[in-house]
C-alpha positions in Angstrom: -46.3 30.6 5.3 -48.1 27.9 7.5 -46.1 24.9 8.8 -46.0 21.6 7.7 -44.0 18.7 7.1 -40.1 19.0 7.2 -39.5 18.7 3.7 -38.0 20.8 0.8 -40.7 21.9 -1.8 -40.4 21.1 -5.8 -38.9 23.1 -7.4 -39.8 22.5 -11.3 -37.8 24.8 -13.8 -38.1 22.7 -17.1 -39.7 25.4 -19.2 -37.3 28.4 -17.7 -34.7 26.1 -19.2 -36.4 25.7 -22.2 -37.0 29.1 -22.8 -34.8 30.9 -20.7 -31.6 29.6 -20.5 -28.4 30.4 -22.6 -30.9 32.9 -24.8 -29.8 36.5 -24.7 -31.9 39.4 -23.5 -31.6 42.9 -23.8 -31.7 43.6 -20.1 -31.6 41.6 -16.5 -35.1 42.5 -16.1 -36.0 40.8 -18.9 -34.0 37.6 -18.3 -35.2 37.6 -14.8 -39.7 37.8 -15.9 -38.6 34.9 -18.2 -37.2 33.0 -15.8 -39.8 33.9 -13.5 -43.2 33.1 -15.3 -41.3 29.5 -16.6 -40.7 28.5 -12.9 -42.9 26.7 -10.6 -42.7 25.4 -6.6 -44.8 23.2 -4.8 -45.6 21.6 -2.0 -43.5 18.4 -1.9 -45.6 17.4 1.2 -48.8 17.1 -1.0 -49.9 19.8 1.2 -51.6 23.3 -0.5 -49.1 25.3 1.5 -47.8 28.2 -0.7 -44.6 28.2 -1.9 -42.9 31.5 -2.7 -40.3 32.1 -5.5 -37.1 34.3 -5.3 -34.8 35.4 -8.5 -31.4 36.5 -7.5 -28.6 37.4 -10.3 -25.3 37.9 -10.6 -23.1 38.6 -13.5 -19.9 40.7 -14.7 -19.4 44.4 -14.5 -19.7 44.1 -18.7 -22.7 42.0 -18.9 -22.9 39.1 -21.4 -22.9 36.3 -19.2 -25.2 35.9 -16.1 -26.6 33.3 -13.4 -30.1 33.6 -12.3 -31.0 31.9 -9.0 -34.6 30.7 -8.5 -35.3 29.6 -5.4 -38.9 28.1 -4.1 -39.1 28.5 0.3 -41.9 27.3 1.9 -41.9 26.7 6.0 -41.5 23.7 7.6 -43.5 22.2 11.1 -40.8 23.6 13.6 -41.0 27.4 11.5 -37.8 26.4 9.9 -38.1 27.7 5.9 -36.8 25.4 3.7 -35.6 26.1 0.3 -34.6 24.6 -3.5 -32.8 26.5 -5.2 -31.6 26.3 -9.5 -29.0 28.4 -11.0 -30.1 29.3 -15.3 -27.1 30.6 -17.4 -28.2 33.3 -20.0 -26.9 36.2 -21.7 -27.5 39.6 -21.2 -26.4 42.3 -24.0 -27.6 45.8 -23.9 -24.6 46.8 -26.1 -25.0 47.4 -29.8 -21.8 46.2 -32.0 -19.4 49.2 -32.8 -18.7 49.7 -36.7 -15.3 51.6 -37.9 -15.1 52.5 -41.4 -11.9 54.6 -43.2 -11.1 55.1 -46.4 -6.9 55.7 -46.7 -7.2 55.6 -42.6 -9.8 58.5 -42.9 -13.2 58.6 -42.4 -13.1 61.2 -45.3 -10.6 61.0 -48.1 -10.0 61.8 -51.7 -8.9 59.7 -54.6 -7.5 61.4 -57.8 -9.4 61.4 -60.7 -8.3 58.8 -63.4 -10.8 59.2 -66.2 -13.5 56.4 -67.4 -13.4 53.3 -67.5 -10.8 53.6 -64.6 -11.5 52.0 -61.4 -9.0 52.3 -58.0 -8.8 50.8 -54.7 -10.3 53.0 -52.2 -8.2 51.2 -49.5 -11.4 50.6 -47.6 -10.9 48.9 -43.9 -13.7 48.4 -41.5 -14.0 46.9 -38.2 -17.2 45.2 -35.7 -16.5 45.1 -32.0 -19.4 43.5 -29.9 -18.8 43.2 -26.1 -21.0 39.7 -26.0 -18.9 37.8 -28.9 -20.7 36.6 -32.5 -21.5 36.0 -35.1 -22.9 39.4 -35.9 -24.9 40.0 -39.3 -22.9 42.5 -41.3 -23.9 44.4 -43.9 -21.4 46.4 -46.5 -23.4 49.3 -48.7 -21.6 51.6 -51.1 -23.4 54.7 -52.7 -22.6 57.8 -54.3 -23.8 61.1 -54.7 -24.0 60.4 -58.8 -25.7 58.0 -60.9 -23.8 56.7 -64.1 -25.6 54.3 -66.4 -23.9 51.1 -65.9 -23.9 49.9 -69.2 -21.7 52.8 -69.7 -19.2 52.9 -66.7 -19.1 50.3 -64.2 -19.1 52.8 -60.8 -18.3 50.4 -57.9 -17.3 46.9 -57.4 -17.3 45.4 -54.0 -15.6 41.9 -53.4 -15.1 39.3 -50.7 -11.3 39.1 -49.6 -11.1 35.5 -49.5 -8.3 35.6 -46.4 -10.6 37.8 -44.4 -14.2 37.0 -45.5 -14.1 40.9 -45.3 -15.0 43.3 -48.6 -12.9 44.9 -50.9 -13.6 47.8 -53.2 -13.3 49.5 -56.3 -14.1 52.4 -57.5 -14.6 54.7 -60.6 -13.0 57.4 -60.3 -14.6 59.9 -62.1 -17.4 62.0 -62.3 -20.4 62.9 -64.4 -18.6 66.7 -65.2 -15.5 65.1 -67.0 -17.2 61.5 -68.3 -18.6 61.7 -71.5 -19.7 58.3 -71.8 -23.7 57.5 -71.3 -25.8 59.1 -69.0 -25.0 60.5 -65.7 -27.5 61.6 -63.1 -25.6 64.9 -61.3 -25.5 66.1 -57.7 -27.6 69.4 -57.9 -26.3 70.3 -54.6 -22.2 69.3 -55.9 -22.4 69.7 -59.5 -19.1 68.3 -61.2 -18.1 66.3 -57.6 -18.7 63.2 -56.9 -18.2 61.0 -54.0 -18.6 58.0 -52.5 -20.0 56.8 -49.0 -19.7 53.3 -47.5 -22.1 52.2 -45.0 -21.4 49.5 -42.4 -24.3 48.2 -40.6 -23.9 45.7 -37.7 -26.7 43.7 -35.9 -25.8 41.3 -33.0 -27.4 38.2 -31.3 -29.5 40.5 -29.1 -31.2 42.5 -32.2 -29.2 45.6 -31.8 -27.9 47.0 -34.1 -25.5 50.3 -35.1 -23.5 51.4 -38.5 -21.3 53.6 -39.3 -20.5 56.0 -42.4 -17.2 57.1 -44.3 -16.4 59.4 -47.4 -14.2 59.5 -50.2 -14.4 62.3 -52.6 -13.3 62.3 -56.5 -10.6 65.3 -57.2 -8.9 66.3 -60.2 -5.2 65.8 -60.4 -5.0 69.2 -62.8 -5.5 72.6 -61.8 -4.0 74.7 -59.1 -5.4 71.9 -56.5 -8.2 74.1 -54.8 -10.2 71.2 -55.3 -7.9 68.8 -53.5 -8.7 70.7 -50.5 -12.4 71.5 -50.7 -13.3 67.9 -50.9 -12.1 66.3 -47.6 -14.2 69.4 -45.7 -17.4 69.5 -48.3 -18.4 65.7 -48.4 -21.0 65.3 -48.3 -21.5 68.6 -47.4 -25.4 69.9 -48.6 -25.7 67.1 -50.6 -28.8 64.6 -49.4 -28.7 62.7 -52.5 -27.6 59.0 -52.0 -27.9 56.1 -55.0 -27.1 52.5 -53.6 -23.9 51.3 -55.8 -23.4 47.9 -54.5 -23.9 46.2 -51.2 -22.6 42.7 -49.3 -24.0 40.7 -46.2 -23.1 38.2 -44.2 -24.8 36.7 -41.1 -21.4 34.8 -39.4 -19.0 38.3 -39.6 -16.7 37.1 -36.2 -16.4 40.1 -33.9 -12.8 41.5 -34.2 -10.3 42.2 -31.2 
């Protein structure tokens, strides 16, 4: 730099605050260009000496939180540099949330068959961690392999738990094979089984997102119980055939422990 006066130069970071700070980014280098192109140094002097800028971060082992340094330096009369320097707070995740989802503590279970008109509790649970905190948008989806006319059997019912905000479920359990009520597309690839899959999709503050899947399969409580066995290790087996039950969102799902 050439010399000039012994002053400190400006150091003007009005739009990296405005733009930059407390925002999460998917990565340091993307924090560190905002912050960058929204900062500007000059000359205090008046002078047209150039003033150089300088990011330096810091931040945790896991991410999330992060300081970013901008400095301005520009050299003084006696070849001293002299420097301003602003710390901007943002977040950095390049984590997506992690979705559990079990059905009876499995990710793939039976329930028995009950007949129509019958619907059980799955005993669905699911879980969202995030490693930057919420609120995470959440999405519940349950489908099934089958398609029964509704105006004939009610397949699924999901539910907000109003202690948790989380979803509850209910299920038919039966299948097109042994419900003679209406009309019931089958499962070429699992004629006479059906089951179902619940989807949990997770998207944080950052845009990423993840989901996760889990099975539960319809089985007869007659019979030498062959068919209590096959399911858990079939489902979904060859079957590619999915029909969208019921579904629930929220945008303010808090991260669990």
């Amino acid at each position: 730099f050439s010399k000039g006066p012994d002053v400190n130069p400006l150091l003007d970071t009005t739009r990296a605050v405005e733009f930059c700070a407390d925002k999460i980014f998917p990565t340091i280098a993307a924090a560190e260009a905002c912050v960058r192109i929204n900062s500007e140094g000059s000359d205090a002097a008046g002078g047209c000496r150039p003033v150089g800028l300088t990011i330096n971060s810091s931040g945790p082992a896991l991410l999330c939180n992060w300081s970013i340094v901008v400095t301005a330096a520009i050299t003084d009369c006696h070849d001293k540099l002299k420097t301003t320097s602003e710390p901007i707070s943002v977040t950095i995740d390049n984590s997506p949330p992690e979705p559990k989802c079990l059905f009876a503590g499995e990710v793939v279970s039976v329930v028995p068959a009950s007949g129509a008109g019958v619907l059980i509790d799955p005993l669905l649970t699911y879980s969202v961690k995030d490693n930057c905190g919420g609120p995470l948008s959440v999405t519940v989806e349950t489908f099934s392999n089958e398609k029964e006319d509704k105006n004939s059997q009610e397949m699924a019912i999901q539910f907000e738990k109003e202690s948790t905000g989380k979803v509850g479920l209910y299920l038919a359990s039966t299948s097109c094979s042994n419900n003679s009520n209406g009309r019931c597309v089958t499962d070429p690839e699992k004629e006479g089984e059906r089951f179902y899959m619940t989807r949990i999709s997770a998207t944080d503050k950052a845009g990423l997102t993840a989901f996760e899947e889990c099975f539960v399969g319809v089985v007869s409580s007659t019979g030498n119980g062959s068919g209590k066995n096959k399911v858990p290790g079939s489902t979904p087996g060859a079957s590619v055939q999915r029909f969208l039950i019921d579904s629930f969102s929220s945008d303010d799902y808090s991260p669990d422990e």
